[in-house]
C-alpha positions as a Python dict, from the first residue, in 0.01 Angstrom:
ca = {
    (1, 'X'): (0, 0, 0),
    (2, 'X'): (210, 284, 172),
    (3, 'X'): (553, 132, 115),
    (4, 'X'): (637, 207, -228),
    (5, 'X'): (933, -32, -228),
    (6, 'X'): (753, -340, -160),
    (7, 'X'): (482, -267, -404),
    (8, 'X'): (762, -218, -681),
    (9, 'X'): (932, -568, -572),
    (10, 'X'): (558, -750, -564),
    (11, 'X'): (484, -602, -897),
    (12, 'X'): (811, -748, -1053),
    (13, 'X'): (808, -1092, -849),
    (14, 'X'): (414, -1094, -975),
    (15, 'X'): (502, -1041, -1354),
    (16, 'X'): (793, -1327, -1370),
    (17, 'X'): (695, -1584, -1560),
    (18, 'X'): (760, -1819, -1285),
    (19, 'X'): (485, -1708, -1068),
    (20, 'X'): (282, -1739, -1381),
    (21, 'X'): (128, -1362, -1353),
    (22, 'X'): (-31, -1502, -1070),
    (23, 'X'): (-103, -1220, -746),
    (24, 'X'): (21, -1283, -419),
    (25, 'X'): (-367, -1315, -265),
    (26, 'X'): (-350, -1681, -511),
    (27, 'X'): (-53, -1782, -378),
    (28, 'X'): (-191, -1689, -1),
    (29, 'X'): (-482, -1891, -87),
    (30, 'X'): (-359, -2203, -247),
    (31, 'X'): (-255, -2403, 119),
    (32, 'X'): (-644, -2325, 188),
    (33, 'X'): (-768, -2459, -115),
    (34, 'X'): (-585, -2790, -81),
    (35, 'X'): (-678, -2852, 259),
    (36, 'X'): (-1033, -2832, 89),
    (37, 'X'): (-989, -3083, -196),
    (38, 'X'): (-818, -3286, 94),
    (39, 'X'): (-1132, -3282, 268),
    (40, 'X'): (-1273, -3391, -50),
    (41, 'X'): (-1050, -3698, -116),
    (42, 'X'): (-1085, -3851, 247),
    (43, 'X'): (-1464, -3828, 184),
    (44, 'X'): (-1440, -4034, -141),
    (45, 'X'): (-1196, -4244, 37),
    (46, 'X'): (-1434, -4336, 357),
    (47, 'X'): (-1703, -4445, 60),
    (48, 'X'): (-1444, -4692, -97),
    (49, 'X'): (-1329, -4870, 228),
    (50, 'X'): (-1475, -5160, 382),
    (51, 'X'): (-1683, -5082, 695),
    (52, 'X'): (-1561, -5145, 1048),
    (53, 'X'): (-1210, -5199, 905),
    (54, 'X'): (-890, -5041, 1012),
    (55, 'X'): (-836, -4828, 725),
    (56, 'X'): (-1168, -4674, 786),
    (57, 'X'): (-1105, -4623, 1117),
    (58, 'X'): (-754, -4406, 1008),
    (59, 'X'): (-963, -4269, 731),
    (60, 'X'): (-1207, -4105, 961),
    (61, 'X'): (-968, -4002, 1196),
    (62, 'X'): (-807, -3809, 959),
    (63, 'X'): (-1135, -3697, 811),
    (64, 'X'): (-1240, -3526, 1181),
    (65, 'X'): (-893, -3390, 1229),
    (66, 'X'): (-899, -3222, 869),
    (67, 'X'): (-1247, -3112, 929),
    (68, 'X'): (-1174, -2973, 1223),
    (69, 'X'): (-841, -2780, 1078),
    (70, 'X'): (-1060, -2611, 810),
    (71, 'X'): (-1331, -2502, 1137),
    (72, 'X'): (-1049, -2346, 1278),
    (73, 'X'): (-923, -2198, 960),
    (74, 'X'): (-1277, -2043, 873),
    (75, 'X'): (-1325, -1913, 1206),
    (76, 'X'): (-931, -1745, 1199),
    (77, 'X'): (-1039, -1610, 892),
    (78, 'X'): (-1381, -1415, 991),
    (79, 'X'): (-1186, -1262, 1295),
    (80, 'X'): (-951, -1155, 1063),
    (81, 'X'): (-1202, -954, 866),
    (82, 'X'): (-1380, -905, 1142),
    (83, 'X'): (-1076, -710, 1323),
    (84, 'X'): (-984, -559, 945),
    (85, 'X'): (-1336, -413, 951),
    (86, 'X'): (-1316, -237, 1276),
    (87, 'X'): (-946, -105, 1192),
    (88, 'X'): (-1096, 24, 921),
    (89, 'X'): (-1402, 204, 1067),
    (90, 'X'): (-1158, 341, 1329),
    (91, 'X'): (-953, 468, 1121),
    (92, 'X'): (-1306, 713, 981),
    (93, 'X'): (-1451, 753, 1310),
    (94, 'X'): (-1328, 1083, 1472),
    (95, 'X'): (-1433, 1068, 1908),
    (96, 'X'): (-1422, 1420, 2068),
    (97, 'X'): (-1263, 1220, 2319),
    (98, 'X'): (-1069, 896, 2288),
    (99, 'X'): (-1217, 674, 2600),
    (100, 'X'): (-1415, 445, 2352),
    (101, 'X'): (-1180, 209, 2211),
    (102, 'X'): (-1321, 72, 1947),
    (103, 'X'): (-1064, -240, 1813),
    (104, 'X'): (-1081, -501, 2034),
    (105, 'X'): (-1027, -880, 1998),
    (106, 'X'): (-1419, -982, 2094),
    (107, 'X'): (-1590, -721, 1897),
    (108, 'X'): (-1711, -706, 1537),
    (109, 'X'): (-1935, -578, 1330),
    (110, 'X'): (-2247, -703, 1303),
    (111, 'X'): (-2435, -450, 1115),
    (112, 'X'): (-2351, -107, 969),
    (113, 'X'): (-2578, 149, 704),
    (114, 'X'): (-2677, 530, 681),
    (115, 'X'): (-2997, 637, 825),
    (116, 'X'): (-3172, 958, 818),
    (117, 'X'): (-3274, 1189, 1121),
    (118, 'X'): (-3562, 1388, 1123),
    (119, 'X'): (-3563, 1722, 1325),
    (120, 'X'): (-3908, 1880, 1421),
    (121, 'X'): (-3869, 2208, 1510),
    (122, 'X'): (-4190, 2380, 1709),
    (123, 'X'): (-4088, 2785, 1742),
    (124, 'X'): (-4280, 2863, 1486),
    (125, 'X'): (-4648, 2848, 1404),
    (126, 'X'): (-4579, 2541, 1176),
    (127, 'X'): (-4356, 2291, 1222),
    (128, 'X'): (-4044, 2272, 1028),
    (129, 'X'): (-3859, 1908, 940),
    (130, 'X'): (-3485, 1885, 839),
    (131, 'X'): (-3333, 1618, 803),
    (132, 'X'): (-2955, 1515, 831),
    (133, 'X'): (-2785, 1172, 784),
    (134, 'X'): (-2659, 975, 1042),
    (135, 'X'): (-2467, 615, 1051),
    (136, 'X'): (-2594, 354, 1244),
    (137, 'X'): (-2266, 92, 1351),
    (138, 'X'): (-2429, -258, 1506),
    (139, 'X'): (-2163, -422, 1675),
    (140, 'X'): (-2190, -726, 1890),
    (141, 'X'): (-2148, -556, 2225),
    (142, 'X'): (-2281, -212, 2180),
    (143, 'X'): (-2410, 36, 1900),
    (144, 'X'): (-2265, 337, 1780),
    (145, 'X'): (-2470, 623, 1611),
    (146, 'X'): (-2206, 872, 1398),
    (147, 'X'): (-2245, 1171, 1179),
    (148, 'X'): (-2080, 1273, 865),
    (149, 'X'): (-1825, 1542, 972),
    (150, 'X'): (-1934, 1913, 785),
}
């Protein structure tokens, strides 16, 4: 999004008809989604072989090994987002001092949302409540409590 130059040369390879006004996130996602109907195939193939045969046997080889590609693919994917959410939450957390870092490869987020804090204040004769809002960040290791700055 910041360089201006590749978003002019994405918007002009995007718009050629040979890319069929498809966006770059559908061509990303296309090897993904025919790994997929892969998966599906081998399944309908495994139901059409004869059992204890040697095509079965290849047939659900290939079956575990493509099962096991799209596991890995799913779980490369959530880290992903998991590392895109914390890059982005760093990038709106201000610390007074930097010794928390707060990107790191076995974190994520687990949990985030706004809460409220009351105050009870007891100098006077009755007690006075104000209230302030304050973000509550769940992650899998620790928990972070942040204000909105004024």
């Amino acid at each position: 999004n910041g360089n201006a130059g590749f978003q002019q040369v994405l918007e002009r390879l995007e718009s050629d008809p040979v890319c069929q006004r498809l966006s770059l996130k559908s061509f990303l996602i296309l090897p993904f989604q025919r790994i997929t109907r892969l998966k599906l195939l081998l399944q309908n193939i495994l139901k059409r072989t004869r059992p204890g045969s040697e095509e079965e046997v290849q047939a659900t080889q290939a079956y575990d090994a493509l099962e096991k590609l799209i596991k890995d693919c799913n779980e490369n994917v959530q880290r992903m987002k998991s590392t895109e959410e914390l890059i982005y939450l760093s990038q709106k957390i201000e610390f007074e001092c930097k010794i928390f870092p707060l990107i790191s490869q076995s974190r994520r987020l687990v949990k985030c949302g706004e809460l409220t804090a009351l105050d009870f204040t007891t100098s006077s004769p009755k007690w006075k409540v104000t209230t302030r809002p304050i973000y509550l960040h769940l992650f899998n290791d620790c928990l972070l409590l942040s204000r909105p700055k004024e």
